[in-house]
N, C-alpha and C positions, 0 to 999 in steps of 0.2 A: 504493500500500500504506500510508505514512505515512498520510493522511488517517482512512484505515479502523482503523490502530489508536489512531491519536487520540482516534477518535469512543467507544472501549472506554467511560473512566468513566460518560459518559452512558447508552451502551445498559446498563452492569449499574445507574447510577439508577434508570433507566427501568421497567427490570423488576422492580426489587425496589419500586419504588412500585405495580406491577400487580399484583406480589404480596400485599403489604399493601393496598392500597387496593381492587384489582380495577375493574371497570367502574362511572367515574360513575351512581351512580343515577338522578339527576334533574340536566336540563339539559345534557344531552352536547350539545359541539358539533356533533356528526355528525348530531341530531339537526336544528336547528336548518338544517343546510346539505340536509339532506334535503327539507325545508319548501320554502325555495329552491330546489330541483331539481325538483321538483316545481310551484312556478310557471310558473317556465323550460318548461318539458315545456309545459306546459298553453297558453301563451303562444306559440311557434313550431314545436311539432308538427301544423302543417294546410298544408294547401293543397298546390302544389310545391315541388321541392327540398328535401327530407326530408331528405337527404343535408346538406346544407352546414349548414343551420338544422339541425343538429343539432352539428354541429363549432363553429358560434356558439354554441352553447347551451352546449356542453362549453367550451369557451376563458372565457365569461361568469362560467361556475359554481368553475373552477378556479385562472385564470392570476391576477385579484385576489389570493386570495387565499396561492397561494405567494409571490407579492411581499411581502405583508403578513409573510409568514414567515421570507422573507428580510430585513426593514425590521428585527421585531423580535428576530430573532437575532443582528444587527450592532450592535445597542445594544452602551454598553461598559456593561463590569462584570454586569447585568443579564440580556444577553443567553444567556448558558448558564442561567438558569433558566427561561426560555420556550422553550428548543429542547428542555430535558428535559419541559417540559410539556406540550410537541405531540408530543413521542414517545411519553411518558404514555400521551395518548391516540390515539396511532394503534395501538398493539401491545392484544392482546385474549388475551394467552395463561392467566391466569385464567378470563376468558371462556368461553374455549373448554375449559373442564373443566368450569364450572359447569353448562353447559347439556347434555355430553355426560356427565356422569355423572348427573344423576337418571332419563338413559334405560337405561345397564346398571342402576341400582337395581333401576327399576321391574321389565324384565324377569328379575331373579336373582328378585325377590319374584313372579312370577308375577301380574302387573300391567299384562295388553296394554292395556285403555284408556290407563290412565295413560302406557307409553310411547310408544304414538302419539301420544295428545297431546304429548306432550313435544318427539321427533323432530320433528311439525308447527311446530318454533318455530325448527328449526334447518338446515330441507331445503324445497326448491321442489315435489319431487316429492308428489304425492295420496298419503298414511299412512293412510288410514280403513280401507284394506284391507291394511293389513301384515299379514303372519306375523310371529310372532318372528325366524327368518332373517332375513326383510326388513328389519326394526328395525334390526338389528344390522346389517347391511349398508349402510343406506342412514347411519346414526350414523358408523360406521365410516371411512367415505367424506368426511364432510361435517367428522370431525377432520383428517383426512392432510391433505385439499383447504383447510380455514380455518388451519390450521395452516401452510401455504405463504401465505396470502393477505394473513392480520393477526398474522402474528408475521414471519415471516421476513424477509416482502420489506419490510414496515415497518423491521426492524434492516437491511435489503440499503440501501436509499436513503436511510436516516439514515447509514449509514457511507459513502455514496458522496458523499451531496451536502446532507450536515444537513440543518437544520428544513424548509427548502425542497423538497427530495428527497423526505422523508416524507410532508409537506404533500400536496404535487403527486401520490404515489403512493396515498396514501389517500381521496384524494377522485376520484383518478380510478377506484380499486374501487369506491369505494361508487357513481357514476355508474354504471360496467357492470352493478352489482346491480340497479339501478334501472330503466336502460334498455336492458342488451343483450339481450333478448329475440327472438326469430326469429318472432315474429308478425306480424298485419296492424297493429298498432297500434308497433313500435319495430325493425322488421328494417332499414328505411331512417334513420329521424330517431336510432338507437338504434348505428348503423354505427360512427359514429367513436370514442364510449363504449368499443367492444368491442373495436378495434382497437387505438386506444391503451392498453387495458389489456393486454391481449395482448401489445403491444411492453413495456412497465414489467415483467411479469412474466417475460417469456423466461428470463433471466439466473436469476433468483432464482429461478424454479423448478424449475432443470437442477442450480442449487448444491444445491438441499430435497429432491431427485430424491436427488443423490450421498449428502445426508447421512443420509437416513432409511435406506439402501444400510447406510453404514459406521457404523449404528447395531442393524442387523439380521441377519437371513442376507446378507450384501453378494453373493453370487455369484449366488444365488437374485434379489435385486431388481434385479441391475446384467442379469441375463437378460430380466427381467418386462419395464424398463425399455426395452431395445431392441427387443424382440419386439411384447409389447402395448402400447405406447404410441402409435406411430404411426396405430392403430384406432381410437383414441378420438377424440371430436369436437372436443374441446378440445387445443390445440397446447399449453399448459400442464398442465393438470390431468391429462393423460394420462401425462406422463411421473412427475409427485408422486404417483398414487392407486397407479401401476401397480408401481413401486419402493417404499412403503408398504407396498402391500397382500404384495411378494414377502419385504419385511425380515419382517414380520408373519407368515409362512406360512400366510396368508389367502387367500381367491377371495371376490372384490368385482366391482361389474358386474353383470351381466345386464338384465332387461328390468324396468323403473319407468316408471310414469304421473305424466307432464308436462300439466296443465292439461286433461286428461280422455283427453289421445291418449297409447298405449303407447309404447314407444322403445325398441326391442330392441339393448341395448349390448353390445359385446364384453366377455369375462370378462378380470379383472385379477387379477395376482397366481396364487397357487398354493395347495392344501391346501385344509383345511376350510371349509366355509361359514364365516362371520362368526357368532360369539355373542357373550350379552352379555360375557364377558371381555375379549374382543377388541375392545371399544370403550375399556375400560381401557389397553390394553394399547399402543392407541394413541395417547391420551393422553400415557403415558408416555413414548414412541416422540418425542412431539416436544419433549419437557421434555429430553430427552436432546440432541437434536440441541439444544438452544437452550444447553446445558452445553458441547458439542463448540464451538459457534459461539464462545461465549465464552473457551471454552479455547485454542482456534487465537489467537483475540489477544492472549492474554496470553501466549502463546510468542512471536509477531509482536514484540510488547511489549516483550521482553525483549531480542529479537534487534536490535532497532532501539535499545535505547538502554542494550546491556551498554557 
């Protein structure tokens, strides 16, 4: 617990630099390491053993560089301001507003091009053929689920295990982004990607699960949570979309097109279709949870060192 409320002044740095600064423009590292993973990929995804050369790839791309994190977070004097600027940039909760509200814009203004294109910048699934429902839905979805991804679980493993911890859990998302795909091309060399992020996310996303609960209807999400959650494909994202979408008094799910094939998903959550409100609304839903977060430490805080 110590550790965790220690790590407090950093994560509110953290985010009031994402507030004010938001997402580097130009020259993110993430971008940079994407380059590199994409080598890598290009480099040892052939022939046999898909499987292992892909765990090599993943260790290559990762374990450097949490060293590195760890090297320059142990500096003295100096080293609290590079673990605030790896946390910096591993948290995206600016981000994840700016991109999910010009898509309720578009659709309040009556502007399907525009929010398909828009959603197209922020979901895997095929937009060219959204309804408005759709829009809303699939935005809606892609706030709850990034909102567990690049906020939470980035503040979850900087309180557990600093620069190192965040390092290590942001690059191993951005890898699963990259390569966990269930195709001919990354189901095998893409395995280890998926798994290990899968393992980093558990935790944090059962705490994002509870909080967006006791940020909402809690008896409605903590229902959606246990009922519909274990139907979904994702052993994380099932439990965050499904309590979300129940705090929300929303119905999220159903069938979306994944790289031209449909994929008839079970429904989440309860109540009205998704509109564009409710991409607002969920927005707000995790700005909240990220105030609950901070507030439980600063009780924490207080209890530890009345």
């Amino acid at each position: 617990m110590s550790a965790a409320v220690l790590s407090a002044p950093w994560l509110i740095g953290a985010l009031l630099l994402d507030h004010v600064l938001g997402e580097p423009k130009r020259w993110h590292p993430l971008v940079g390491f994407g380059r590199f993973a994409d080598y890598l990929e290009a480099t040892l995804n052939r022939d046999s053993a898909r499987r292992g050369r892909g765990l090599l790839a993943w260790a290559l791309a990762v374990l450097p560089l949490t060293l590195g994190a760890w090297a320059l977070a142990s500096l003295p004097i100096i080293g609290w301001v590079f673990s605030l600027l790896l946390l910096y940039l591993a948290i995206g909760l600016r981000s994840l507003a700016e991109h999910a509200e010009p898509v309720s814009k578009a659709l309040r203004e009556g502007d399907l091009g525009e929010a398909r294109l828009r959603v197209s910048y922020i979901v895997s699934r095929q937009t060219d053929e959204l309804d408005e429902e759709g829009i809303a839905r699939a935005t809606t979805e892609s706030v709850l689920e990034n909102g567990s991804d690049a906020v939470f679980a980035a503040l979850f493993w900087f309180a557990l295990l600093g620069a190192p911890g965040v390092v290590l859990y942001r690059l191993s998302n951005t890898l699963d982004a990259m390569w966990g795909y269930r195709n001919a091309r990354f189901r095998q060399f893409g395995w280890a990607a998926a798994r290990l992020d899968d393992s980093l996310n558990y935790l944090p996303a059962r705490l994002v699960a509870l909080t967006y609960a006791l940020c909402g209807r809690t008896r409605q999400a903590l229902h959606c949570w246990r009922i519909q959650a274990p139907a979904w494909d994702s052993p994380n994202a099932g439990p965050v979309m499904a309590a979300g979408a129940g705090a929300l008094n929303v119905s999220l799910g159903g069938p979306a097109i994944y790289q031209g094939e449909l994929h008839q998903r079970p429904t989440l959550g309860a109540g009205p279709q998704a509109k564009a409100e409710d991409i607002d609304r969920a927005v707000k839903l995790v700005r909240q949870g990220v105030v609950l977060w901070l507030l439980t430490l600063a009780v924490l805080w207080g209890l530890l060192y009345a």
